[in-house]
C-alpha positions as CSV (number, residue, x, y, z in Angstrom):
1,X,-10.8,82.4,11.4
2,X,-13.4,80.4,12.7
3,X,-16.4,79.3,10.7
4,X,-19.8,80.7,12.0
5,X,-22.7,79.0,10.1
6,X,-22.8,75.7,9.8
7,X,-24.0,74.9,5.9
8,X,-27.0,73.4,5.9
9,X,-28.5,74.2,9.8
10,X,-31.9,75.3,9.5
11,X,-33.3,77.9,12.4
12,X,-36.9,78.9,12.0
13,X,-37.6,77.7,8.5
14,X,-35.0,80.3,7.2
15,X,-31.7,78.7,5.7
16,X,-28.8,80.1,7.0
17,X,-27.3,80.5,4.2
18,X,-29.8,83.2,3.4
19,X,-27.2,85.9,5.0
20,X,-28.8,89.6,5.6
21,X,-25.4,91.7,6.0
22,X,-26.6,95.1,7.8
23,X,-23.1,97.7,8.4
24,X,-22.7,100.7,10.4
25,X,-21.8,103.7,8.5
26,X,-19.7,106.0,11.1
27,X,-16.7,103.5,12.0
28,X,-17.0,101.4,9.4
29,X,-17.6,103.5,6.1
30,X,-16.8,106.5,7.0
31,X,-13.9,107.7,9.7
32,X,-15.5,109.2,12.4
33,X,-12.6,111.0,14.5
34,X,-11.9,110.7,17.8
35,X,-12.9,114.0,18.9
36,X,-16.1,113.8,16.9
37,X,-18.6,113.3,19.5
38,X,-18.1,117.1,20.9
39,X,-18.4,118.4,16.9
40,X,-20.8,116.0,15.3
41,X,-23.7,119.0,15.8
42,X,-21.6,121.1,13.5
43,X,-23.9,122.1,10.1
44,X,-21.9,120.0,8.1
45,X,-19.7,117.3,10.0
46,X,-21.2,114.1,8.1
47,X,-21.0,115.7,5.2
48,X,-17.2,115.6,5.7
49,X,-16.2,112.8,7.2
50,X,-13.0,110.7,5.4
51,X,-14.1,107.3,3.9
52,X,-12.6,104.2,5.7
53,X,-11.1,102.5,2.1
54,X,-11.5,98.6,3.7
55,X,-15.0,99.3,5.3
56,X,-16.2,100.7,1.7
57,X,-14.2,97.8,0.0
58,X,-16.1,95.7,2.2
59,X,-19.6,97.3,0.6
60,X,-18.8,97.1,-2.5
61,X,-17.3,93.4,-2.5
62,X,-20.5,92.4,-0.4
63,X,-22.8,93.9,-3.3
64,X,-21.0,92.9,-6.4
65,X,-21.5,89.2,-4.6
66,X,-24.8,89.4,-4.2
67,X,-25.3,89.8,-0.4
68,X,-28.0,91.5,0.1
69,X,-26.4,95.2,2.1
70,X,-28.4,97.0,4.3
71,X,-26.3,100.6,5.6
72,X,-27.2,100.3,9.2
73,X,-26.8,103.9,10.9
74,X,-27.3,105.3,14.2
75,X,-28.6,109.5,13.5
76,X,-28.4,112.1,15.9
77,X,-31.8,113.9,16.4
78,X,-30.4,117.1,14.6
79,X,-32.3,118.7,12.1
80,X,-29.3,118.1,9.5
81,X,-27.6,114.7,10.2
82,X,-29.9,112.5,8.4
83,X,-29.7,114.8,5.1
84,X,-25.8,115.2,5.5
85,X,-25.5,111.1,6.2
86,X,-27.7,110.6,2.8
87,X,-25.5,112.7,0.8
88,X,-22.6,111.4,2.3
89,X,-23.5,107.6,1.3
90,X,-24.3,108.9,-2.3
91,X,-21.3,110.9,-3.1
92,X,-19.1,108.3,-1.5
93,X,-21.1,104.9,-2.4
94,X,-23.1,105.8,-5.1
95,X,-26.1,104.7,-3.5
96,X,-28.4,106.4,-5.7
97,X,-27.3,104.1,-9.2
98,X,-27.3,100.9,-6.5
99,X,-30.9,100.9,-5.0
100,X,-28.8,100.1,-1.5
101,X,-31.2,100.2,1.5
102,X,-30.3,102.6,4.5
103,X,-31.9,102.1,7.6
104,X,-31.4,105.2,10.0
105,X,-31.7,104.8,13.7
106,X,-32.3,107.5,16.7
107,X,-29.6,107.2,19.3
108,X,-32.3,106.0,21.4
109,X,-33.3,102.8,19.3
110,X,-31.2,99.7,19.5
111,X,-29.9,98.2,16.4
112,X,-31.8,94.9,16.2
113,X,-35.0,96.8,17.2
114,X,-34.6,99.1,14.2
115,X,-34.7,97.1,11.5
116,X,-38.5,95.7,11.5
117,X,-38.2,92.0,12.6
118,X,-41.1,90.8,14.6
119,X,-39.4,88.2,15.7
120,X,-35.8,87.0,17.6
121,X,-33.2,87.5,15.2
122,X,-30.9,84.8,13.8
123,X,-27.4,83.7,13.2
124,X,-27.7,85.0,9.4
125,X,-28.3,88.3,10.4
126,X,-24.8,90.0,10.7
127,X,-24.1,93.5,11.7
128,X,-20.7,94.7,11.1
129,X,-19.9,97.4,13.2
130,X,-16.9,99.5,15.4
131,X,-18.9,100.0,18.5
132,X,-19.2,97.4,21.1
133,X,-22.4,98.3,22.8
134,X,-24.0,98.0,19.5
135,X,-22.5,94.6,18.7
136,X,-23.7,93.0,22.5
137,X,-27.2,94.8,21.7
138,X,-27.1,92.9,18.6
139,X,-25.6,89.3,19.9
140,X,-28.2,89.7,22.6
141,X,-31.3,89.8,19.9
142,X,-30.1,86.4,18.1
143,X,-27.6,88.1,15.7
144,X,-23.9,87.6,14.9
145,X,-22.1,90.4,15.6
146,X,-18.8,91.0,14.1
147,X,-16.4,93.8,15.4
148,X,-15.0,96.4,11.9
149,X,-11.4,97.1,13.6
150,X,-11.0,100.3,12.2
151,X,-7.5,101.2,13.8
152,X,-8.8,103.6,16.1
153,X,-10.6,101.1,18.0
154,X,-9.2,98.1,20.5
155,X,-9.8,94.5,19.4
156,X,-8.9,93.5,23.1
157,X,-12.3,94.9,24.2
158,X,-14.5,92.3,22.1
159,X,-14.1,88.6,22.9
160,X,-16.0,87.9,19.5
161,X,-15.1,87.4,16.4
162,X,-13.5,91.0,14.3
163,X,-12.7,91.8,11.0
164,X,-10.4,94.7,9.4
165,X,-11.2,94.0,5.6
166,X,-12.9,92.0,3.1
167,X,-10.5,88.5,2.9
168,X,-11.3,88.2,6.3
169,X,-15.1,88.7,6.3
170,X,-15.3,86.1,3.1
171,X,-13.8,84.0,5.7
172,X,-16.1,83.9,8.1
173,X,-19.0,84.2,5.8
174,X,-18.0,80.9,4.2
């Protein structure tokens, strides 16, 4: 694995080292099946979905750490998804005993627009995600973008850097 930070580069004032680690939820923490997209409007659906074991190993490590974890979601503009997404991340993460931030976006919103930066963002700002458009959205803002391979997905469609479980994101992060 290559390394991407270099220890002590500054950008901006901000040391790089100062990591903000912002993942996806549907891909990474939770499964979200192949046939999803024509269901996901079901009453319901999030509620449901399976947990991915390395993307939620990949929280929890991150947390216990001390990276500061921001659950990064895009949310359907349904009167139910955010509620059922919530109650998903509490049930499965415990998010209500860890104070964890969630940031929800609409499906129109990019990423790296979403979560309240005024300015360009930097190399420490790290979205993990399954979804390519979202990761070039992201690289395209300042951010590193790291592909979650979460076996249903193709790591010959990303020429940058991807991860399938904790020891290799500790890699990277180093």
């Amino acid at each position: 694995m290559k390394e991407v930070f270099s220890k002590n580069e500054q950008k901006g004032g901000k040391n790089v080292n100062e990591k903000m680690i912002y993942l996806d939820m549907d891909g990474v923490l939770a499964n979200f099946p192949k046939d999803g997209a024509g269901t996901y409007r079901n009453v319901g659906f999030f509620e449901r979905l399976e947990v991915i074991e390395e993307g939620c190993t990949i929280y929890t490590t991150l947390k216990r750490l001390g990276y500061p974890v921001t659950v990064l979601t895009k949310c359907p503009d349904l009167s139910h998804s955010k509620s059922e997404k919530t109650v998903w991340l509490e049930r499965k993460l415990q998010l209500h005993t860890g104070g964890v931030k969630v940031i929800f976006v609409s499906e129109e919103k990019k990423k790296s627009d979403a979560i309240g930066r005024k300015a360009q963002l930097q190399s420490t700002d790290i979205l993990i995600d399954d979804y390519n458009k979202n990761l070039v959205e992201w690289q395209r803002a300042g951010g590193t973008a790291l592909k979650f391979l979460n076996g249903q997905n193709d790591p010959k469609t990303w020429s940058g850097i991807s991860v399938k479980n904790i020891h290799e994101l500790l890699e990277v992060l180093r």
